[in-house]
N, C-alpha and C positions, 0 to 999 in steps of 0.2 A: 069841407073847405072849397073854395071855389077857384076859380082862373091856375088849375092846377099846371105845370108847364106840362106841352107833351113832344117835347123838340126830339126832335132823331139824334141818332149816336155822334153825327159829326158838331151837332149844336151844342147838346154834353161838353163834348173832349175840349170844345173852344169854346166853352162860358170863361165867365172871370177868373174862379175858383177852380177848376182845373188846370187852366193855364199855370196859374200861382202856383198853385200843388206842382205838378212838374218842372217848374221850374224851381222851385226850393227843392225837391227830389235830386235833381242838378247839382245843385250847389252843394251837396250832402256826398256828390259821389267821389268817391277817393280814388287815385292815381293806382292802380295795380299791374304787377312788373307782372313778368308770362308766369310765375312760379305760381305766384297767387290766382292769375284767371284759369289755371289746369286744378287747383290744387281740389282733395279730393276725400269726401268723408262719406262714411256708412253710417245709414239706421239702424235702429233695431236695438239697443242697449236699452234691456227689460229694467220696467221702472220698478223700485221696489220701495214700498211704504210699511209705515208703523202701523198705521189703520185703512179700513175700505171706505171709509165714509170720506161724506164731500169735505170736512172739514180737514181731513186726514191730505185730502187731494190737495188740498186749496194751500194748506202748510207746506208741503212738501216743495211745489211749484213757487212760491213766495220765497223759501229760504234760500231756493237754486238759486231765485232770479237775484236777488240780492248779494248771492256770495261772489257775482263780479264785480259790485263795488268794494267788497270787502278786499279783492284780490288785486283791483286793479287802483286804486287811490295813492297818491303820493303822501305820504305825510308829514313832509315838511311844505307844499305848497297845497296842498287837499285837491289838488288837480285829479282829473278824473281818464283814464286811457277811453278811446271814442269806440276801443271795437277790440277784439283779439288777433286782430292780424296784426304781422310781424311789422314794425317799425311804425306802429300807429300813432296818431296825434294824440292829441288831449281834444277833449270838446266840450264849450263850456256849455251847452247845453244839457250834456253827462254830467256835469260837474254840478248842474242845477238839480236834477234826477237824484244825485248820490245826497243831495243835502237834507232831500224833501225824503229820501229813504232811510236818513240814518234815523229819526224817531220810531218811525214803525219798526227798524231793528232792535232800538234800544226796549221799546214795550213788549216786544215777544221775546228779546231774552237774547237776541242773536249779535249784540254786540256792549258793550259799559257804556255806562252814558257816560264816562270819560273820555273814552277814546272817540265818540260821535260827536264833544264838543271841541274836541282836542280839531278833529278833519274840520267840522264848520268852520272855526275860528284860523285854522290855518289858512281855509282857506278865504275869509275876510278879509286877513292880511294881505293873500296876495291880491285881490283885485282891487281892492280900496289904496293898495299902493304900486298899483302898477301903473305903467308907462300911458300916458292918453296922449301922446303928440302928434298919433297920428303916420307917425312914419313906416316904410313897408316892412321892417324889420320891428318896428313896435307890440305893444298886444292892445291897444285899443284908441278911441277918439270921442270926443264928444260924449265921453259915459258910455258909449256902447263898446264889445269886443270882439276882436273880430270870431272867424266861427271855426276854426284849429286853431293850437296852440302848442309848438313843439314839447314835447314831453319834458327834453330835461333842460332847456333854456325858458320855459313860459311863454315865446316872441311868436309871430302871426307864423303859421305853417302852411305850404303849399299856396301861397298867396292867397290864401281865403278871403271874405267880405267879412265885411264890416257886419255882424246882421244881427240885424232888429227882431227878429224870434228868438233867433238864439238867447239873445241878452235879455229878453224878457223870459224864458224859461230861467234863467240863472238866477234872476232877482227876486223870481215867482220861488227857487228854492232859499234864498236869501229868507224871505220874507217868514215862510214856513221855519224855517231855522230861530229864527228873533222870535215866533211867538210861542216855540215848545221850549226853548232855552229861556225862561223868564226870570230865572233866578236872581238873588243880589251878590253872589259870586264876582269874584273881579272878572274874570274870561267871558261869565254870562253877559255884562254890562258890556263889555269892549264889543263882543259880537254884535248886539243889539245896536250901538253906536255907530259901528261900522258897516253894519249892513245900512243904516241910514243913508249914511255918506255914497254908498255904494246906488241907493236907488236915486236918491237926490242929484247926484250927477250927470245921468241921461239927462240928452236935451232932447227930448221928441217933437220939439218943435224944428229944429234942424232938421232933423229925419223926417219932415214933410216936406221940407224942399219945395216951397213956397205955393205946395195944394194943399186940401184937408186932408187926402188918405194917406198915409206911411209908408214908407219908400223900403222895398225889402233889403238893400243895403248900399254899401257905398265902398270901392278899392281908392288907396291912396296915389294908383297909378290913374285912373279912369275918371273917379268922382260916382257919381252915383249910379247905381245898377238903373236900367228903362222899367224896372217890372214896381207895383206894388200892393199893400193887399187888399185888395177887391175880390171879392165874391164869398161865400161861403168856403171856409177852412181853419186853421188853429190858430187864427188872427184872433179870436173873442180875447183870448187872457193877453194878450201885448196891445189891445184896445181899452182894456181894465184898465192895467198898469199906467199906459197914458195918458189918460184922462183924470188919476190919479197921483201924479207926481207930484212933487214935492214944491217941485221948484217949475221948470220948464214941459209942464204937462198942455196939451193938447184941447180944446176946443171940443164940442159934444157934434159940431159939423164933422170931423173927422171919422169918427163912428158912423153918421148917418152916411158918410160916403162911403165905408164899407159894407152896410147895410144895403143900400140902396141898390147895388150889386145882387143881392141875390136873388135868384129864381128854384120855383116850385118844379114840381117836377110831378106827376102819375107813376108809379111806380109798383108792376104786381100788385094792384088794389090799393095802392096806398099814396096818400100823399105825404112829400116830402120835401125837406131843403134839402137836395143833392149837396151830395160830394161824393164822390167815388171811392178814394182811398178812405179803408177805417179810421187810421190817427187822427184824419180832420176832424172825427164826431166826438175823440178820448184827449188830447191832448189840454187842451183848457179844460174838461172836466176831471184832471186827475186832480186839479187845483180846487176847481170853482164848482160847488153845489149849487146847481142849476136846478135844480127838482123846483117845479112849482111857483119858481121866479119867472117873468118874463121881461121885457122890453116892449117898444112901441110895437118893431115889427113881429112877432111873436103873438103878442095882443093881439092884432090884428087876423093873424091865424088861430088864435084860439086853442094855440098846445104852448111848449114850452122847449128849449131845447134837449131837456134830458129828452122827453118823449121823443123826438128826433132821434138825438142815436138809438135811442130803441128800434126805431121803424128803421134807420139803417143797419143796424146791424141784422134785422130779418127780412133786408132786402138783400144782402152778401146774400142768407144761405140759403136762400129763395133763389138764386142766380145757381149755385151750385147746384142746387137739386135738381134745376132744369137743364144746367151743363147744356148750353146753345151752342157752343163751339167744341163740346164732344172731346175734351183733353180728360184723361185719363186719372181715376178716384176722388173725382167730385164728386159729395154727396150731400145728404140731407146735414150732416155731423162732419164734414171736411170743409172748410172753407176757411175765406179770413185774407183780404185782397189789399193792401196795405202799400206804401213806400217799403221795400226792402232790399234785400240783395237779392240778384238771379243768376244762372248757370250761363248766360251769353254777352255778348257784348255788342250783340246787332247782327249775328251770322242767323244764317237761313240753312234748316235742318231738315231732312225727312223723317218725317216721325208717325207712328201708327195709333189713331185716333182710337178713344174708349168703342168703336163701333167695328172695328181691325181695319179700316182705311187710312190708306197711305196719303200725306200731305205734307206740303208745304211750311214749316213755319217758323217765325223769327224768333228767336228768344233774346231776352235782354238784360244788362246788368242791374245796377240800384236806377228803380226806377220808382215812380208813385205809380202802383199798380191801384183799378179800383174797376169796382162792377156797378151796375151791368154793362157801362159803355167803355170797359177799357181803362188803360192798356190792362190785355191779360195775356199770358205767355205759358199757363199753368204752375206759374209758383204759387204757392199757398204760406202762409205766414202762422204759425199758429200765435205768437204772440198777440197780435189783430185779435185774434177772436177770443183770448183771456182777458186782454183790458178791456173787454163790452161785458165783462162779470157784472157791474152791477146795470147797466141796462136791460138784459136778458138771460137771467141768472139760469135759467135752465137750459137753453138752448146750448149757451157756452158750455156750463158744464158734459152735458152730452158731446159737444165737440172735443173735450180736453181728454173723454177715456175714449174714445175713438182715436183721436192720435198719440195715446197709449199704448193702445194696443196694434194700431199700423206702424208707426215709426220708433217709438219709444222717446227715450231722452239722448242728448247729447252725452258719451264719455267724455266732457272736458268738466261736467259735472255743473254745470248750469239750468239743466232743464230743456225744454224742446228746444232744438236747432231754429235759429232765426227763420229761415224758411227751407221749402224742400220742392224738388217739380218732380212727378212722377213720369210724365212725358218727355223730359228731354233724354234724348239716344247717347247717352253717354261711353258707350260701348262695353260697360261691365253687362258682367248677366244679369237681366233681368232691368238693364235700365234702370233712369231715373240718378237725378240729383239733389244732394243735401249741401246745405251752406256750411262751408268749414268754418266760418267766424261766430261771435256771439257780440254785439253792439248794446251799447250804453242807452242809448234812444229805445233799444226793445223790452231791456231788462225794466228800467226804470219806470214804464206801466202796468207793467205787471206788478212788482210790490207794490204799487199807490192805488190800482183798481181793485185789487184784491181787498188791500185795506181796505177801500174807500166800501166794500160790500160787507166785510165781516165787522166791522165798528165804527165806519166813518170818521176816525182818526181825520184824517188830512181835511175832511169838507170840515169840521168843526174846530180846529184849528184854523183853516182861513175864513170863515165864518165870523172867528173873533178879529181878523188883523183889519184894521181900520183903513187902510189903501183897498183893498178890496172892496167891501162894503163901499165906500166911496166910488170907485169907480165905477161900479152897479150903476149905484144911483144917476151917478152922473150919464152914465147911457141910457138910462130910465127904463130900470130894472123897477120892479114892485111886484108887492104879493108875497106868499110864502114866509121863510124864514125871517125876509128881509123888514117885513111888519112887523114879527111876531118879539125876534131877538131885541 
């Protein structure tokens, strides 16, 4: 490839796509009282399985990841809780995750395909009849919703935005729900009806706000956020979606203006579309079978994007192994640098570097963490480096029995801790902190990457739903499947 970028760390952090990314990082962070910012869990809770083999591994990690929708779902509104901390929202982007996860439970056995139609359809009802007026006590406008949702009232929580990812992961589970549920069932039919109703509603012409690119969202006090999505990040499936709607869908200039945003990058021998955090390179591929499709700009680089996350996800552990800033059990099999939660809130630590030198260093709460140019603060995420299973199947796997056998799994019985820092001084022996929560956002790529490597369940169900395929096209996707189906 040629005109690869080779910009320095401060050109990185302030391309378009980082920018985006930390700031939807931002908007993702929840309000925590002191109880919560002290609050305080141990590793180490040995994993125990039925089998040694990776299939044994991959099951075990799926059914954890899973049993927090199972635990956390309402179901008379199929609302989804955003995290395990105490007094949490609903977040309809969890809400979208649990929709896109109830098939893959109902084919391995881990829930009735009653009870999976029963949550979708509950929750059909509630979004296809909920409130769009717009007001700050409401839960949405304009088709979109905003991004909390009080648990037991359904109405906007903590003032959140109006946003436009969010709502496009919800209808992306929508969508996945309408095409496993096909039945001629009365409940099958009403779903399918309603999830129509439900995508037809957005007007993503609104949500451009009188540019081509998409506006990451809008409060009912302020009007629309400054920021939108430009550059490389999990904009692809909410650029699908609208250029595919139904009704008030969006112009193929809108995509190029996302496009046209992005930059190459050099990268350890490699070239790449940067993005720093891993969920930019998993999130639209939990949905969208990218293998072997491309677009204009793609084309024109002569890979595709699955190949991309491939080369990013072994440019994370390529950063690990070199461990440039020297923080404590990076390795070839430790990494995974993602948006997650962290041990600080912006204080400045002394802490004793993987080399025994003492320094300076800041650590931070939910941030979009991403390598090689940052932010890093030595949290490590392992979910990051299980939803890259089917990009680098073996690398990840080598990562998931290494933080087996370092950390273990979480006793709340979901599987690895959202993330953990071995560096930060937290003053127990032997240092280092683990995240006491377990979030919807993490769980939910894990069952759909997992899947998406052991059967491709999810890429060939939305393979078949005709929004999809449409929107492809219309961003001038060709080649692959999209010929062949």
């Amino acid at each position: 490839m040629k005109g690869a970028d080779r910009e320095s760390k401060e050109g990185a952090r302030t391309s378009p796509g980082s920018v985006v990314s930390e700031k939807q990082a931002e908007l993702r962070q929840h309000p925590q009282d002191a109880a919560a910012l002290h609050a305080r869990e141990r590793a180490g809770q040995p994993v125990e399985l039925r089998g040694h083999g990776d299939e044994a591994v991959l099951d075990d990690l799926q059914c954890k990841a899973f049993r927090f929708f199972e635990l956390h779902v309402d179901p008379d509104t199929g609302l989804v809780l955003d995290s395990t901390q105490p007094d949490s929202p609903c977040s309809i982007a969890g809400v979208g995750f649990a929709l896109s996860c109830y098939p893959v439970a109902v084919e391995r056995g881990w829930m009735p395909k009653e009870l999976a139609l029963s949550h979708s359809l509950m929750a059909a009802r509630f979004f296809d009849n909920a409130d769009q007026s717009g007001a700050p006590d409401g839960v949405g406008y304009k088709g979109f919703y905003y991004h909390f949702l009080h648990a037991d009232t359904g109405r906007r929580a903590w003032r959140s935005e109006l946003s436009t990812i969010d709502t496009a992961l919800l209808i992306a589970g929508f969508l996945l729900a309408a095409q496993y549920f096909s039945g001629d069932a009365a409940e099958e039919r009403e779903l399918r009806h309603r999830v129509q109703s439900i995508y037809a509603r957005a007007d993503w012409r609104w949500a451009q706000n009188g540019e081509p690119a998409v506006t990451m969202g809008w409060k009912p006090e302020s009007g629309f956020l400054p920021w939108r999505w430009f550059g490389y990040n999990e904009a692809m499936l909410l650029y699908v979606l609208a250029l595919a709607a139904p009704r008030c869908n969006v112009g193929v200039d809108a995509y190029q203006a996302w496009t046209s945003t992005f930059r190459w990058r050099r990268l350890y021998g490699h070239d790449v579309l940067y993005g720093g955090p891993l969920f930019l390179h998993q999130f639209s591929h939990a949905w969208l079978d990218l293998r072997g499709i491309r677009d204009g700009f793609m084309r024109e680089h002569r890979t595709d994007y699955f190949e991309n996350s491939r080369i990013a996800t072994l440019v994370q552990r390529e950063y690990a192994t070199r461990n440039p800033r020297k923080f404590l059990r990076y390795a070839k099999d430790c990494w995974g640098f993602t948006a997650s939660d962290g041990p600080g809130n912006g204080s400045v630590l002394t802490v004793k570097d993987a080399e025994g030198r003492r320094r300076r260093q800041r650590f931070h709460g939910y941030v979009a963490r991403g390598a090689p140019f940052g932010p890093d603060d030595g949290t490590l995420s392992p979910w990051a480096a299980i939803a890259s299973l089917p990009f680098a199947p073996e690398a990840v796997l080598e990562a998931v029995r290494y933080f087996e056998d370092m950390i273990g799994h979480s006793p709340k019985g979901f599987g690895f801790h959202a993330s953990f820092n071995p560096t930060y001084p937290d003053g127990a022996p032997g240092g280092g902190w683990v995240s006491p929560w377990h979030y919807a956002l993490n769980q939910g790529p894990i069952v759909l990457m997992i899947e998406n490597h052991r059967t491709g369940l999810i890429w060939k169900l939305m393979r078949e739903c005709e929004p999809i395929r449409l929107g492809l096209q219309r961003a001038g996707f060709a080649g692959g499947w999209l010929d062949r189906d």
